[in-house]
C-alpha positions in Angstrom: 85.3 126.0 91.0 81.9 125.5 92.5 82.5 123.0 95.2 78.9 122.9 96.4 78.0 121.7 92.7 81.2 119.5 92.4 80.6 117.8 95.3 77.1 118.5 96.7 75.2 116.0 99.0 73.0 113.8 97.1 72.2 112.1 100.3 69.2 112.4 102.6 70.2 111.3 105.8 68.7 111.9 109.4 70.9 113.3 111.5 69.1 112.3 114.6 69.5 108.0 113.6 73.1 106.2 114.0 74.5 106.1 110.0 75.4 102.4 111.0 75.2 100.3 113.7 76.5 97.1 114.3 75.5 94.4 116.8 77.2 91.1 117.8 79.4 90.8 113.9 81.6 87.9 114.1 84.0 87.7 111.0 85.2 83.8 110.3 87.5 82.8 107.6 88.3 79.2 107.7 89.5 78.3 111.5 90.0 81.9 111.7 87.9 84.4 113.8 89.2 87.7 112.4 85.9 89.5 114.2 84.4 88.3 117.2 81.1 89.5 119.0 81.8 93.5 117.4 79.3 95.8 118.9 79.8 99.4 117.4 77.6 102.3 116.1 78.3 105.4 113.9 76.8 108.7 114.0 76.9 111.5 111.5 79.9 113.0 112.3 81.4 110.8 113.8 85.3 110.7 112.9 86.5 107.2 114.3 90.2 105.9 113.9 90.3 102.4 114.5 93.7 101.5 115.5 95.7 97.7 116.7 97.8 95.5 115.6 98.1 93.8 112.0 96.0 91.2 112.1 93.8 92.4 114.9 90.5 92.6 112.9 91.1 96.3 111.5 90.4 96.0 107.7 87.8 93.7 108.3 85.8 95.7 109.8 86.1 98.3 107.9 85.3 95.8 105.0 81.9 95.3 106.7 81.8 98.8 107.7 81.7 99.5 104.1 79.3 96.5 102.9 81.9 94.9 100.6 81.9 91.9 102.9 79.5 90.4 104.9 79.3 89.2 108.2 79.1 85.4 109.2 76.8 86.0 112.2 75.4 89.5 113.7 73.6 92.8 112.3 74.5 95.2 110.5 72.0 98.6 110.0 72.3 101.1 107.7 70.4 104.4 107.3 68.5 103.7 103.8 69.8 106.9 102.0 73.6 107.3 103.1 76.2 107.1 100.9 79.8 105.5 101.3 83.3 106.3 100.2 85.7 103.6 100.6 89.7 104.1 100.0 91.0 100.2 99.7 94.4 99.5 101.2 95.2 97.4 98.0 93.5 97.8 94.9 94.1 96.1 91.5 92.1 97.3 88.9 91.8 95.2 85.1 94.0 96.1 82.2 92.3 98.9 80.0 90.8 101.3 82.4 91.9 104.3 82.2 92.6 107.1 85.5 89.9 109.7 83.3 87.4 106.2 82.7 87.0 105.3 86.4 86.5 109.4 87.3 84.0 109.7 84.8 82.5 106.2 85.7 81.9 107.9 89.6 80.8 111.2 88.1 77.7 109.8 85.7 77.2 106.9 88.3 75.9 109.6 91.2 75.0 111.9 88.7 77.7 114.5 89.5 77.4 117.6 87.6 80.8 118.9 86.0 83.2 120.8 83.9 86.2 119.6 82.2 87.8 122.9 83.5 86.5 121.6 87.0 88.0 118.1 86.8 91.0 119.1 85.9 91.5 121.5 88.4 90.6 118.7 91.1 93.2 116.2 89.1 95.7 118.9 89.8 94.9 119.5 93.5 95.3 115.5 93.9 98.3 115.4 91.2 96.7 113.1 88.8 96.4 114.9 86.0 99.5 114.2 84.5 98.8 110.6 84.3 94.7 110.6 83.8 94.9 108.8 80.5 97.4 105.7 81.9 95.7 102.4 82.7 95.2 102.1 86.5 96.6 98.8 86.3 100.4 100.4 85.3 100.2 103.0 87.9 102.9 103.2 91.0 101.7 102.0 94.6 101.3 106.1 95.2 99.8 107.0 91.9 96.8 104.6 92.4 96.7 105.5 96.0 96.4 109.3 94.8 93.5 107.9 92.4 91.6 105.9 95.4 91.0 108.5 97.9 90.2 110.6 95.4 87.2 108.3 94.2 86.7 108.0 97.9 85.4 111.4 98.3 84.3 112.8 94.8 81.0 112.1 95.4 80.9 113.5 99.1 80.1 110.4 100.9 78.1 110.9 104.1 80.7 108.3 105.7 84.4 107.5 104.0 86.3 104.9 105.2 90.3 105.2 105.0 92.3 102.2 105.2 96.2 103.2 105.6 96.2 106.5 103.7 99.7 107.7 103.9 100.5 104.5 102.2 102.8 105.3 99.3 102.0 109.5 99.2 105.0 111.5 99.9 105.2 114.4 102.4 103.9 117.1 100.0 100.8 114.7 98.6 100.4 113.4 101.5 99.6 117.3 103.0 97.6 118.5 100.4 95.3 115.6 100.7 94.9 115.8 103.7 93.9 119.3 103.6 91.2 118.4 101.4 90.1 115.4 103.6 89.8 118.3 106.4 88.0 120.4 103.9 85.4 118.0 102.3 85.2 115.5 105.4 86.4 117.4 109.2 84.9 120.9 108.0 81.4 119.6 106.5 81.1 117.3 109.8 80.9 114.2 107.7 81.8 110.5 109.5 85.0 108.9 108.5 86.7 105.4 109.9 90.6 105.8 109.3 92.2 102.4 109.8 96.0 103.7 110.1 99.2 102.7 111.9 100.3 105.8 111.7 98.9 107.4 115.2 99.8 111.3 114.5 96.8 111.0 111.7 94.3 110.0 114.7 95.0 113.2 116.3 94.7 115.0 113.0 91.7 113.8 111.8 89.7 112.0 114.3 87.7 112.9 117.0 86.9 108.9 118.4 88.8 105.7 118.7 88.6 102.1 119.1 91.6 100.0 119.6 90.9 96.3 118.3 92.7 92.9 119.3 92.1 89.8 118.2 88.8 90.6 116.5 87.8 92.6 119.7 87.2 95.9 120.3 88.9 96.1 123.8 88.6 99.9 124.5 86.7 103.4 123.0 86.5 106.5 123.6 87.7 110.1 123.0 90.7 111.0 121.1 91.1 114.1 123.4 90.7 112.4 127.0 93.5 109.9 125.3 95.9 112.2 124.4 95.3 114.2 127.6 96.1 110.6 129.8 98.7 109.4 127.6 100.3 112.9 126.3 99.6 111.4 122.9 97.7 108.0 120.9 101.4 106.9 120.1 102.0 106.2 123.4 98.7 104.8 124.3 98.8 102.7 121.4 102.1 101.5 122.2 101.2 100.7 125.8 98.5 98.7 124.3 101.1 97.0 122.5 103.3 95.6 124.8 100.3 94.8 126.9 98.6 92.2 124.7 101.8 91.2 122.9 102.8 90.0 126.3 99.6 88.0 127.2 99.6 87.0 123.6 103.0 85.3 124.3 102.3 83.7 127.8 98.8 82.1 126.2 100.9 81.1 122.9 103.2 79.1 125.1 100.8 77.7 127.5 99.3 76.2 124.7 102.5 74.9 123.3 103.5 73.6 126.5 99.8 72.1 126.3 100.4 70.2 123.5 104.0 69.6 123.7 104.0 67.6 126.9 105.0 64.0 126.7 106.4 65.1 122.8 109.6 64.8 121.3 110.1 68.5 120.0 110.4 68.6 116.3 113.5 69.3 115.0 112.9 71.9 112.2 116.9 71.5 110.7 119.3 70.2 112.4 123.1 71.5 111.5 123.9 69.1 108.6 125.3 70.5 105.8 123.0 70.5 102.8 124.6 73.0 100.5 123.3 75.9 98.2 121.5 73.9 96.0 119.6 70.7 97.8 117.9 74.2 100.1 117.1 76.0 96.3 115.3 72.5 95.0 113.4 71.9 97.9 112.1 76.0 98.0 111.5 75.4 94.2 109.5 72.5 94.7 107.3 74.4 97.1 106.5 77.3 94.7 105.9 74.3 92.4 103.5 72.2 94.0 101.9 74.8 96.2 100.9 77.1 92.6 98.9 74.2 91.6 99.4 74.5 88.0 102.5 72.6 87.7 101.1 69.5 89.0 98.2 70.4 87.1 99.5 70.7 83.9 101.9 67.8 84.6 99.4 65.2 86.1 96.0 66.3 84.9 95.8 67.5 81.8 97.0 65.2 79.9 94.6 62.9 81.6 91.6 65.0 80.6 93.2 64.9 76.8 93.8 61.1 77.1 90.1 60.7 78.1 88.2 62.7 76.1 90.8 62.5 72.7 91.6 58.6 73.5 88.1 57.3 73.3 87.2 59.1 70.1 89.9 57.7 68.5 90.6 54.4 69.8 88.9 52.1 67.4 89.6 54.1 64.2 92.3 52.5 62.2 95.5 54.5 60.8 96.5 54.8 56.9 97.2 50.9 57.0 94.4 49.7 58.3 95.6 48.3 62.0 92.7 49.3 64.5 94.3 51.5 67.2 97.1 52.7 65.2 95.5 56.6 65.0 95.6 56.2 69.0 98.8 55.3 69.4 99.7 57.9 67.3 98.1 61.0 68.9 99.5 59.5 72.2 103.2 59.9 71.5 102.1 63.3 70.1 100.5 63.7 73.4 104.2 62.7 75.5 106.3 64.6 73.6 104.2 68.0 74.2 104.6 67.3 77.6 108.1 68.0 77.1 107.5 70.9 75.0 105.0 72.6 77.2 107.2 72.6 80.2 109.7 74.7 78.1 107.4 77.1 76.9 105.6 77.8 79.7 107.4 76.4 83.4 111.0 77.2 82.7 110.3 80.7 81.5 107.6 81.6 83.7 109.7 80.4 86.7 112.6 82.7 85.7 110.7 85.4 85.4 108.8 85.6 88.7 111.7 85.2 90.3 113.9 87.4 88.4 110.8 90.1 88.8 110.4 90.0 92.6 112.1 90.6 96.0 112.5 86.1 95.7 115.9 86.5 93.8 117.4 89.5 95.9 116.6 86.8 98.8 118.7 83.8 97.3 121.5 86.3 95.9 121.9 87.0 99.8 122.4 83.4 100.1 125.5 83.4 97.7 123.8 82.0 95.1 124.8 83.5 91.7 122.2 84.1 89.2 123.8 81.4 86.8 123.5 78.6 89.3 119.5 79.6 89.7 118.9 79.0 86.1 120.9 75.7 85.8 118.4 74.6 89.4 115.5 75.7 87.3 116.5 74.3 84.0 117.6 70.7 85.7 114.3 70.5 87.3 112.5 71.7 84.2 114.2 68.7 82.4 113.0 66.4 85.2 110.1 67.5 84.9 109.8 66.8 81.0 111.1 63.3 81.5 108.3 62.7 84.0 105.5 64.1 81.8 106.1 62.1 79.2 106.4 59.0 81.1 103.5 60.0 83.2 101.6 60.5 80.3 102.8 57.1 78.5 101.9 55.1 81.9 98.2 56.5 81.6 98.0 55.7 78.4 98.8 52.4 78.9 96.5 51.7 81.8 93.3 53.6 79.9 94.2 51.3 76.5 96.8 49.1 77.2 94.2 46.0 78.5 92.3 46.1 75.1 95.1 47.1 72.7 98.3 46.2 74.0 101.0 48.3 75.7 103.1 47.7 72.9 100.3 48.5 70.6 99.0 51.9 72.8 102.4 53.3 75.3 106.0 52.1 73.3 107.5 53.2 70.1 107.9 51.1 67.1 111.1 51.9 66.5 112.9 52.3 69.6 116.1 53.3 68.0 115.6 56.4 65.9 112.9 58.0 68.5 115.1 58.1 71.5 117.6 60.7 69.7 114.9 62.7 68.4 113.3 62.7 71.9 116.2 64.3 73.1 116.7 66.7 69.7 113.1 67.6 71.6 114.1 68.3 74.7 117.3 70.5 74.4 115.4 73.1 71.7 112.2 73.4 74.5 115.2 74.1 77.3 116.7 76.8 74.9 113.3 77.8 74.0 112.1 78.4 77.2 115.6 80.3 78.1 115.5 82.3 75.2 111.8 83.6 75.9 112.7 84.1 79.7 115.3 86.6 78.2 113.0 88.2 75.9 110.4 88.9 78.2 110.4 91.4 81.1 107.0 91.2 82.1 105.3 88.1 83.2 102.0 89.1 82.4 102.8 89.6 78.4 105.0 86.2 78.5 101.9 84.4 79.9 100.0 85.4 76.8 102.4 85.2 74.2 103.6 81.5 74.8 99.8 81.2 75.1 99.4 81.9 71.4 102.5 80.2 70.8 101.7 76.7 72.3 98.4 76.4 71.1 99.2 76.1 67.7 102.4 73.9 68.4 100.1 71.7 70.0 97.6 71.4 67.1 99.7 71.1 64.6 102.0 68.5 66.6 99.1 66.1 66.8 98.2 66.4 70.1 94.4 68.1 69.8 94.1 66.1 66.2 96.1 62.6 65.3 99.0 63.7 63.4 97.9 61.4 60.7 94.6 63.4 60.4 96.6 66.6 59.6 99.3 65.5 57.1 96.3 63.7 55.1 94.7 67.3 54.6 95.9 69.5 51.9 95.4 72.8 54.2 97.1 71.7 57.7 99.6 69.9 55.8 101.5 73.0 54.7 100.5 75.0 58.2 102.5 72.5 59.7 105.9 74.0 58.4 105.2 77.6 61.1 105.5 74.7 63.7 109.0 75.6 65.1 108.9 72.2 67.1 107.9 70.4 63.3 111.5 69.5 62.6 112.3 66.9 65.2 108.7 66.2 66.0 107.6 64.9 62.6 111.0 62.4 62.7 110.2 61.2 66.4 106.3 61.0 65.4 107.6 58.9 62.5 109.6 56.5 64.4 106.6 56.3 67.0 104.8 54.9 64.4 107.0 52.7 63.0 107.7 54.8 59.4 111.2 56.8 60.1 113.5 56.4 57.7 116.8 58.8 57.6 116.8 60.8 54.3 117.5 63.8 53.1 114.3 65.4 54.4 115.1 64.0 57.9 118.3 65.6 57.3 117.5 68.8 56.6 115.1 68.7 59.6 117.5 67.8 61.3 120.0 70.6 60.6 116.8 73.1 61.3 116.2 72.1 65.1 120.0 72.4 65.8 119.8 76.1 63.9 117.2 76.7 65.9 118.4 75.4 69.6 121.8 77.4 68.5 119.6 80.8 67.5 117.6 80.2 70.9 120.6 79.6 73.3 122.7 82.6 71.8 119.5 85.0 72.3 119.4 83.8 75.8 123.1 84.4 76.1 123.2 87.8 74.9 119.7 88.9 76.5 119.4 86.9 79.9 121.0 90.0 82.4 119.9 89.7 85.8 120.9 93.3 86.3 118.3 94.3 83.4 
C-alpha cells in the first residue's frame, strides 16, 4: 500500500508558528470552574501527555484543544491551515451508520485518494474489517474504540488528540495500534495530546507533559528530565497524587468546619430499621421524579390535552343535545388513558432499565429477589394510575367545573357500573405492561414499539377525538375493534356517560379483557427471566 497517498499531508502548516496557543482559557459549567486561567502552546511536534486526576480539567481541555467546545473567557489561536484528529473518550453515534459509511464519509470529506484493496488492508491492520458493515451504534466499547482512533488519524492530522486510548483495546490491539500511532504520528514528527491514566503510554509516546488539578496546569516540562528525577511518570504522578489529595482534604474540611460551626450535623440515616422495600420505593421515586418524564407525563400532559382539546369541545353538545356532554365525554376518555399509559409505557420501561443495567445486580446484593422488584414497580405503577386519573379528573374540574358543573364536567353518571370496569382497566394495563417488559430485551426497540402501540389506543379510545365523534363515523367505527383496550373501555366510557347497560355485547367484552389480561400475565410468566 502507498502510505504517502493513503495518508499524505493535505495541510500547509509553518513549522516555525505554535499550531495552537492558548492564553488565559477558563472553562465554567454552571458553579463549576473545570478550567481556570489555562496558559499553554503547541508546536509541531510537539507530543504532550496531559495527565491528573479525574475531574482535574483533562478532557476539557482537550475538548478546547480540539475546537469542539469553546471557552467561556480567554484565547484560543490556531494556525489557519492545520488539520486535527480527535479520538473521543465516549462516542455514541445514530442508528444506521455504518463502520464502512463513516470511513468513507472521512475519505471524500479530505479528499483522500484510495483503493478498496488499500482500505481493507488498513481495516485489517486496526481489526475492523470483520465488522465494517455493522452499525457503529451496536458495536462493543473496543470495537468503536478501534473505529475512533482510526478516524483519528486517516487523514494524517497535523495534531491528534487521544483521550484514554487503551480504553477497551486488548493487549494485542492495543500493540498494533500503537505501532501505527508511532508510525503515522512519533515517526512523521506530528503533535499529539494523549489524555491517559495510564502513565507507561506517556513514556511511550510523549516527549512533554502537563499535569492538571483543579482546572490548573500546576507543572510542565520534559518527559525525560521526569522520569530521570522520579525513575518513572508513575511515580511522579502518584506523588502528585497524594500531594493535592491531601490539601484537597484539609481545604474540604476547613470549609465544612466553616459552615458547620454553630450547626446541628445532619443526620443522613440513623439506625432504624426500614426494611427492603420502604429503601427500594424511595430509590424508585428518585429515578422517577429526577427522569422528568414521569411527572411529565403524569402532571402535564394531560394538562396540555385538557387545554387545547377541552376548549374546542366544551360548548358542542353530545347525540342528545345537552351542551357539554361531548366534553365530559372525551375527559373520562382522557382519565382512563392515564391508567393505560402508565402500563404501556412506565411499568415496562422501568423493568427494563433496570433489568438491562448494573441497577439490578446492585439491589440483588441487597437481598432483594427479582420477584419482589417487580411487585415494588408494579404497586407504584398502580399508584401511579390511580393518581393520573384523579389528577386528571381534578383539572378537569377546575378548567370546566365553574361553568358546567363538576358533576356535569369530572364524575360519572353512573357510578356503579364504571367503577368495575375502571378496575377491568387497570389490571389488563398491569399485565400489559408485564407482558411487554418480558417480550422486550432492548429498551430502545420497546420505546418505539409501545410508541406505535399507544398512539392508536389513544385515538381510538377518545382521548385525541370525543369518543362520540368516532363511533358516529362509519370508518373509525369498525377500526375501533384493533383497540386491545376497546373491550372494557367502551363499557366504562358508556357508564361515564350515563348509557351502560349490561347485555350480551358487554358480556362478551367482557369475557375478551379477562382473555386478554390471562394471555398477558401467562406471557409474562413464561418470558419474564431475570437470568435471560
Amino acid at each position: 500500500m502507498n502510505k504517502e497517498n493513503t495518508m499524505s499531508n493535505f495541510s500547509k502548516i509553518d513549522g516555525e508558528k505554535p499550531l495552537i496557543k492558548i492564553e488565559n482559557i477558563s472553562k465554567i459549567y454552571k458553579n463549576k470552574k473545570a478550567l481556570d486561567d489555562v496558559n499553554l502552546i503547541i508546536n509541531p511536534g510537539d507530543r504532550i501527555g496531559v495527565i491528573g486526576p479525574n475531574g482535574g480539567g483533562k478532557s476539557t481541555l482537550s475538548e478546547i484543544i480540539g475546537g469542539i467546545r469553546k471557552p467561556t473567557f480567554g484565547k484560543v489561536t490556531r494556525q489557519e491551515n492545520m488539520t486535527i484528529g480527535l479520538q473521543f473518550q465516549e462516542s455514541k453515534y445514530p442508528i444506521g451508520i455504518s463502520v464502512l459509511d463513516m470511513v468513507k464519509y472521512y475519505l471524500e470529506t479530505f479528499n483522500i485518494p484510495m483503493t478498496e484493496r488499500e482500505l481493507t488492508e488498513i481495516l485489517r491492520k486496526f481489526q475492523i474489517d470483520n465488522f465494517k458493515n455493522k452499525f457503529l451504534e451496536g458495536l462493543s466499547g473496543g470495537q468503536q474504540q478501534r473505529v475512533n482512533i482510526l478516524l483519528s488519524l486517516i487523514h494524517n492530522p497535523d495534531l491528534v488528540i487521544f483521550d484514554e486510548i487503551s480504553t477497551g483495546l486488548d493487549i494485542e490491539v492495543r500493540s498494533e495500534i500503537f505501532d501505527t500511532i508511532k508510525e503515522n504520528v512519533v515517526n512523521k514528527n506530528k503533535a499529539m495530546i494523549l489524555v491517559t491514566h495510564m502513565m507507561s503510554e506517556i513514556e511511550e509516546l510523549c516527549d512533554k507533559y502537563i499535569y492538571i488539578h483543579n482546572g490548573k496546569i500546576r507543572e510542565q516540562g520534559l518527559v525525560k528530565d521526569l522520569v530521570k528525577q522520579y525513575g518513572s511518570v508513575h511515580n511522579f504522578t502518584w506523588k502528585k497524587f497524594k500531594e493535592e489529595k491531601s490539601a484537597d482534604l484539609k481545604k474540604e474540611n476547613l470549609q465544612a468546619d466553616k459552615e458547620n460551626k454553630n450547626k446541628l450535623d445532619k443526620i443522613i440515616n440513623s439506625e432504624k430499621n426500614k426494611g427492603k422495600n420502604i429503601p427500594l420505593i424511595k430509590l424508585l421515586l428518585k429515578y422517577y421524579y429526577k427522569g422528568f418524564a414521569v411527572p411529565f407525563f403524569l402532571f402535564f400532559f394531560p394538562l396540555i390535552l385538557l387545554f387545547l382539546e377541552g376548549f374546542v369541545f366544551k360548548n358542542m353538545p353530545d347525540a342528545s343535545g345537552k351542551p357539554g356532554g361531548l366534553l365530559h365525554n372525551l375527559i373520562g376518555s382522557l382519565a382512563i388513558m392515564q391508567i393505560i399509559a402508565v402500563g404501556i409505557f412506565i411499568i415496562p420501561q422501568t423493568i427494563l432499565e433496570f433489568k438491562n443495567s448494573v441497577l439490578m445486580k446492585r439491589i440483588g446484593a441487597t437481598n432483594i429477589k427479582p420477584i419482589f422488584f417487580v411487585l415494588t414497580v408494579v404497586a407504584m405503577g398502580i399508584f401511579f394510575m390511580i393518581i393520573g386519573f384523579f389528577w386528571t379528573l381534578l383539572w378537569a374540574g377546575i378548567m370546566f367545573g365553574g361553568d358546567l358543573g363538576w358533576s356535569n364536567v369530572a364524575l360519572p353518571k353512573q357510578f356503579g357500573p364504571s367503577v368495575p370496569f375502571l378496575v377491568l382497566t387497570l389490571v389488563q394495563s398491569v399485565s400489559m405492561g408485564m407482558m411487554l417488559a418480558s417480550v422486550f430485551r432492548s429498551t430502545t426497540a420497546y420505546i418505539a414499539v409501545s410508541n406505535v402501540l399507544y398512539m392508536p389506543i389513544a385515538f381510538l379510545g377518545g382521548s385525541f377525538l370525543p369518543i362520540d365523534l368516532i363511533m358516529d363515523s362509519p370508518v373509525l367505527r369498525y377500526a375501533t375493534y384493533i383497540n386491545l383496550f376497546k373491550y372494557c373501555m367502551e363499557p366504562f366510557s358508556n357508564a361515564w356517560g350515563g348509557t351502560f347497560s349490561f347485555n350480551l355485547t358487554t358480556g362478551i367484552y367482557l369475557g375478551l379483557s379477562l382473555s386478554m389480561i390471562a394471555a398477558f400475565t401467562t406471557t409474562s410468566a413464561m418470558k419474564l427471566r431475570w437470568e435471560s
